[in-house]
C-alpha positions as CSV (number, residue, x, y, z in Angstrom):
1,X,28.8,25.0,3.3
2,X,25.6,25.2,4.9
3,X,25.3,26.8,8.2
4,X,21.7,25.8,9.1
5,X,20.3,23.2,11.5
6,X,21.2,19.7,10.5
7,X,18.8,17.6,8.4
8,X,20.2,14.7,8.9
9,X,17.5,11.7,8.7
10,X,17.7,9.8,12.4
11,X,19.2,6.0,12.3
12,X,16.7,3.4,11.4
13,X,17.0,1.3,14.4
14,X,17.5,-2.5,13.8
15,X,18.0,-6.0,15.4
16,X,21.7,-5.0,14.7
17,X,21.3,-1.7,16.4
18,X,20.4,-3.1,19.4
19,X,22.7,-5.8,19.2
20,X,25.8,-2.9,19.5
21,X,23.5,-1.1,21.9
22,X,24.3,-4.1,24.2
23,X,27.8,-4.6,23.4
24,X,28.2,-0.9,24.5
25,X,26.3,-1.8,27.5
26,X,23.7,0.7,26.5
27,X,20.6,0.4,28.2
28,X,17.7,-0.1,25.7
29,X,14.2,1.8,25.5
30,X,11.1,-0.1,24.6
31,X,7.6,0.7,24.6
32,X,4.1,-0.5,23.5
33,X,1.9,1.3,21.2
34,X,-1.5,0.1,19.3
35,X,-2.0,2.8,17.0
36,X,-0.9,5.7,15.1
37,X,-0.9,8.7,17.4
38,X,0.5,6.9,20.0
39,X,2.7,5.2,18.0
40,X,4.3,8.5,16.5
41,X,5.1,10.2,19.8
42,X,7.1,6.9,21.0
43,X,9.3,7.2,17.7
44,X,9.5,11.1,18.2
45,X,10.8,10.5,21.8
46,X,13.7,7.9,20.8
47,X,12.2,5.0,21.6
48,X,14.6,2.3,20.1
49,X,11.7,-0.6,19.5
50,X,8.3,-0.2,19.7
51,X,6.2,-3.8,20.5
52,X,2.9,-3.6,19.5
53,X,1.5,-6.1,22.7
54,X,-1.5,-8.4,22.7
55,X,-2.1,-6.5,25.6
56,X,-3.7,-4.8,23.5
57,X,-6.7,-7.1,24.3
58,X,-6.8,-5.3,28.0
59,X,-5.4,-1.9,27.5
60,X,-7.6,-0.4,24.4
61,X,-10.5,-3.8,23.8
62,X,-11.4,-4.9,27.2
63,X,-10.6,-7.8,27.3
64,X,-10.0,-8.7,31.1
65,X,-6.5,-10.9,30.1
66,X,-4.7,-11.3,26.6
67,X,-6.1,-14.6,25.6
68,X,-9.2,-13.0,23.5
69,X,-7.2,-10.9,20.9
70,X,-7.3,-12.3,17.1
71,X,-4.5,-11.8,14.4
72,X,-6.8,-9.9,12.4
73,X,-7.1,-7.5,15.5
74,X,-3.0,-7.6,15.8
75,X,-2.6,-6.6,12.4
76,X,-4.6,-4.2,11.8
77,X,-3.5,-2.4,15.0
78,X,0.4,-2.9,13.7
79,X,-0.6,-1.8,10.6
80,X,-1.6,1.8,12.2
81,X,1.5,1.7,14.4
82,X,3.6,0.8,11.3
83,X,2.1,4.6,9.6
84,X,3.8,6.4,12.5
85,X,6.7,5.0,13.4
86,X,9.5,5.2,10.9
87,X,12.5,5.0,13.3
88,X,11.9,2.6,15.7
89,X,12.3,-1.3,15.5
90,X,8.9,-2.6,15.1
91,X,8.0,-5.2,16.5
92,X,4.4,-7.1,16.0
93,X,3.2,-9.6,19.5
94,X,1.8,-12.9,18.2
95,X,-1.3,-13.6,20.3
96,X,-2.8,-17.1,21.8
97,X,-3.0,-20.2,19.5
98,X,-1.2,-17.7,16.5
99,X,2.0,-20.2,17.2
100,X,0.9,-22.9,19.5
101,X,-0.5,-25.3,17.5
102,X,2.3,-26.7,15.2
103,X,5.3,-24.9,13.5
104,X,4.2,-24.1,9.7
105,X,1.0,-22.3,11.4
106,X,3.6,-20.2,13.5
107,X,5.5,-19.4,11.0
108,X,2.6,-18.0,8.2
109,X,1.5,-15.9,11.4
110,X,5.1,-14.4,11.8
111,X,4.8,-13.7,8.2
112,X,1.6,-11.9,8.2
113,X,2.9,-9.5,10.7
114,X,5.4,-8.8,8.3
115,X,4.3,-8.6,5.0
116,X,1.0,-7.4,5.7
117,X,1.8,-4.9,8.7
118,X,5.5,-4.3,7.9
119,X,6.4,-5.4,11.1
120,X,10.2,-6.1,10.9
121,X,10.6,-8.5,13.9
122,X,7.9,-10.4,16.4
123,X,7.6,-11.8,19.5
124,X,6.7,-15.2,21.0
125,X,5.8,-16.2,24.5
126,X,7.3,-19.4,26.0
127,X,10.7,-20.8,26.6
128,X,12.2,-24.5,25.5
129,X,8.4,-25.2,24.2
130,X,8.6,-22.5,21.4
131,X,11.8,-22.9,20.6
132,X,11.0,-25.2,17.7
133,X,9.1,-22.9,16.3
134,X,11.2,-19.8,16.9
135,X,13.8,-21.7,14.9
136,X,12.0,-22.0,11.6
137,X,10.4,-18.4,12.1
138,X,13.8,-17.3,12.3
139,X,15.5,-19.4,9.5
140,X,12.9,-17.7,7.0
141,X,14.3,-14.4,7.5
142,X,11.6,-13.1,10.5
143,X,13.8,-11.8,13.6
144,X,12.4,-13.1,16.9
145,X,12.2,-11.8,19.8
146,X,11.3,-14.1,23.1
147,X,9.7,-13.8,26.4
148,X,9.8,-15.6,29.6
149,X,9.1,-15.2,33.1
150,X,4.9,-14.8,33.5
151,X,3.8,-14.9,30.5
152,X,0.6,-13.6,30.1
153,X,-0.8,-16.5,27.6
154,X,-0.6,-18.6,30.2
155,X,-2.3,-16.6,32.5
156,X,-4.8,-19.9,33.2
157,X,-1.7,-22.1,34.0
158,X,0.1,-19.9,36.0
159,X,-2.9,-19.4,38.4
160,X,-3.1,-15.6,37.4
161,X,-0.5,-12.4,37.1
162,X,2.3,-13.5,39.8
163,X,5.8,-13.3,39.9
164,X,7.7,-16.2,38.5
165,X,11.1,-17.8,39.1
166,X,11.2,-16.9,43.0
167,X,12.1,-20.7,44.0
168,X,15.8,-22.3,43.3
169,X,14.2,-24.5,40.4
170,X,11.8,-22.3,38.3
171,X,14.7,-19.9,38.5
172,X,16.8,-22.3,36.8
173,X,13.7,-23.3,34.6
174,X,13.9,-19.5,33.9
175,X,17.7,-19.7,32.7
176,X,16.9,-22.9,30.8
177,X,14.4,-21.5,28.8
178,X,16.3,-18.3,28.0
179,X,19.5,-20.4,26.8
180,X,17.1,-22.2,24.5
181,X,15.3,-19.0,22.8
182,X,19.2,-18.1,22.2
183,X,20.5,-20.9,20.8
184,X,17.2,-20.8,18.7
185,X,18.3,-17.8,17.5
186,X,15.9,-14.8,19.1
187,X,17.3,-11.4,18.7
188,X,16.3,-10.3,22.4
189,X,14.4,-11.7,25.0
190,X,11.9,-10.2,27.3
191,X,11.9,-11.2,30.9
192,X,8.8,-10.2,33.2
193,X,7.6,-10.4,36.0
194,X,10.8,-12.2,37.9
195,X,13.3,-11.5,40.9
196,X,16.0,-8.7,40.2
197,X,18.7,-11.1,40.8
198,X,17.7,-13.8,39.0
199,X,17.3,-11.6,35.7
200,X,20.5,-10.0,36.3
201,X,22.2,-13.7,36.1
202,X,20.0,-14.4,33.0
203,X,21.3,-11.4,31.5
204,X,24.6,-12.0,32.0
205,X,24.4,-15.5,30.7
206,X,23.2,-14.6,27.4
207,X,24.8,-13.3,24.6
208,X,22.0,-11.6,23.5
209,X,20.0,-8.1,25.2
210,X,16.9,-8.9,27.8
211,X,14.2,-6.3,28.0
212,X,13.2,-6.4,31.6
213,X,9.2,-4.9,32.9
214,X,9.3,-5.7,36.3
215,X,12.1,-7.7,36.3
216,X,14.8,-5.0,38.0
217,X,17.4,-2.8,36.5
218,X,20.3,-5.4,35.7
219,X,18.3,-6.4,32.5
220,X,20.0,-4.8,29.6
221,X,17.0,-2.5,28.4
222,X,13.0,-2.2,29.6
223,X,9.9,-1.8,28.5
224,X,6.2,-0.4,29.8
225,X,3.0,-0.2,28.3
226,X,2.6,3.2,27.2
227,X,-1.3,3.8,28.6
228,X,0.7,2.5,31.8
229,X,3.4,5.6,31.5
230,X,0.6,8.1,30.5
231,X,-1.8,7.0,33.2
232,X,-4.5,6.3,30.8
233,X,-5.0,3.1,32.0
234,X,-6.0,2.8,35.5
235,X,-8.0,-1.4,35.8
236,X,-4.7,-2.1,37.5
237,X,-1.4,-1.0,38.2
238,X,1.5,-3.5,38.6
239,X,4.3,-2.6,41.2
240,X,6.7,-2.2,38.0
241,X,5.1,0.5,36.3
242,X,6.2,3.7,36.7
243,X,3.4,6.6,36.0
244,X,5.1,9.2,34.1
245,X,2.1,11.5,33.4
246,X,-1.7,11.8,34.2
247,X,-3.3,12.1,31.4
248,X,-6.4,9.9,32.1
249,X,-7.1,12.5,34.7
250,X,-6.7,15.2,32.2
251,X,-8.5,13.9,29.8
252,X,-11.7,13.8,32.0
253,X,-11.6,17.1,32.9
254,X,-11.1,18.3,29.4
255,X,-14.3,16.1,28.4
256,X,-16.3,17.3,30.9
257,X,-15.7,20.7,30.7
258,X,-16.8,19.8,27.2
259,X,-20.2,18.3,28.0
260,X,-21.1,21.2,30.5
261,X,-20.2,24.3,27.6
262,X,-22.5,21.9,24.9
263,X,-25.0,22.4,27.5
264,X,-24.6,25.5,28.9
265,X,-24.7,26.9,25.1
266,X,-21.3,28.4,25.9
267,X,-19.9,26.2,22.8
268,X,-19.7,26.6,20.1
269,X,-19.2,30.5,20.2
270,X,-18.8,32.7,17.2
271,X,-14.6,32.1,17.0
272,X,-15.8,28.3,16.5
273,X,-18.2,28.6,13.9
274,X,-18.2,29.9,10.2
275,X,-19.6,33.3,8.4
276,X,-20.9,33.4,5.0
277,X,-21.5,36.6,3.3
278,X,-24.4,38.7,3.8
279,X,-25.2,38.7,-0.3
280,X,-25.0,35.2,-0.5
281,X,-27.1,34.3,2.3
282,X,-29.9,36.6,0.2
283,X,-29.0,34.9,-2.8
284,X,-29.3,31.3,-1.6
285,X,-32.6,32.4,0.5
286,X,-34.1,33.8,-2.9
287,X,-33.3,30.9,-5.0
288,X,-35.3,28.5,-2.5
289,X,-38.2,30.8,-2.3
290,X,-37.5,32.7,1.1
291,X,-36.5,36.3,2.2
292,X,-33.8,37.4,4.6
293,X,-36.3,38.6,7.7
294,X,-35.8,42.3,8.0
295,X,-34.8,42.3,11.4
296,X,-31.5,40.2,10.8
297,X,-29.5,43.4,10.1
298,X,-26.2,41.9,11.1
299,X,-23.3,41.6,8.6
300,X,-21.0,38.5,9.6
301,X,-18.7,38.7,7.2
């Protein structure tokens, strides 16, 4: 019987994992990533789902909202995640006009995430509107996940990045939508951006898990951006994130103390650089015509 440290491989999380995290009333962990690095140090931290966001637009492209960010740029930014994430639910974000237009476009878009970036679920913004359409995504085998509350497709609509559901009707327009994503079978739904107490009810409506970001703690998981948690992202922060780390502020200091050793000659010193041997160097200088100068007595060997 072996004695050693357990090799046991970690539990491949799944739409069914989460489904018994939330029957056990355990709270959820979800995170955005938008490439490999990144998305390897959320799967080696436990992360149970990993959503690779269209916010990707703002947080690595530039984008000053998420309405410019293509499918192309979606998949090949899952496709990286997918290479270093292997525990993790994946989860690919469907951006602008990938789902609005009409239902069979939606659903070849699902399907792109999946077979060509091995995303194993994806996520749709939009209540009793995309619930058509999550329906057919989700009766071809594609897992959906939904999101209401502010929405950031809608950005234009909603009259920028506010809090939603704060009177008695959208509140109940809230509920309304989050019934229909159920009954049209999503997996989970994310709710962002909306009172504490009204998520908490929504929650306990559904039969299904919410992910909350900024939506209080009665959801039944959450989710940040993970340039948010890291501090390497610093356009904006909302009131819901919480900074974990500093590492934009590291970074800089790192790259400038770069900059000023290129400059100041101090790098790259000998422990950075590579020796060749003394007969060699007189070899190659002879067989292109040239002689090692006599005063270059030094061995570097």
């Amino acid at each position: 019987m072996s004695t050693g440290p357990s090799s046991a491989v970690p539990r491949k999380t799944t739409t069914l994992t989460l489904r018994e995290k939330h029957e056990r009333r355990e709270p959820i962990a979800m995170v955005t990533a938008y490439d490999c690095p990144t998305a390897r140090l959320a799967d080696e931290a436990g992360f149970d789902a990993i959503l690779v966001g269209d916010s990707l637009a703002m947080v690595v492209l530039g984008h000053p909202d998420t309405l410019a960010v293509t499918m192309d740029e979606m998949l090949h930014h899952a496709r990286a995640v997918r290479r270093g994430a292997s525990r993790a639910l994946l989860i690919g974000d469907m951006p602008f006009m990938s789902y609005q237009a009409d239902e069979a476009e939606a659903l070849r878009n699902a399907g792109r995430f999946v077979k060509e970036a091995g995303m194993e679920a994806v996520k749709l913004e939009g209540g009793r509107a995309v619930a058509p359409a999550v329906r057919r995504i989700v009766r071809a085998g594609i897992p959906v996940q939904g999101h209401v509350g502010l929405t950031p497709q809608s950005v234009n609509t909603m009259g920028g990045f506010k809090v939603q559901g704060r009177t008695a009707a959208a509140a109940r327009g809230l509920l309304e939508d989050a019934l229909a994503l159920e009954d049209a079978g999503c997996f989970s739904i994310v709710l962002e951006s909306i009172p504490d107490r009204v998520a908490a009810h929504i929650t306990e409506r559904l039969h299904i898990p919410t992910i909350g970001i900024g939506a209080g703690p009665g959801t039944s998981g959450q989710v940040l951006v993970l340039h948010d948690v890291l501090g390497l992202f610093d356009r904006f922060t909302p009131r819901f994130v919480k900074r974990y780390a500093d590492l934009g502020a590291a970074a800089g200091a790192a790259l400038e103390a770069f900059r000023s050793d290129v400059q100041s000659g101090a790098f790259p010193a000998a422990e950075h650089s590579y020796a060749m041997d003394d007969e060699e160097w007189r070899a190659f200088l002879e067989s292109i015509g040239e002689q090692l100068p006599e005063a270059s007595a030094t061995t570097r060997r």
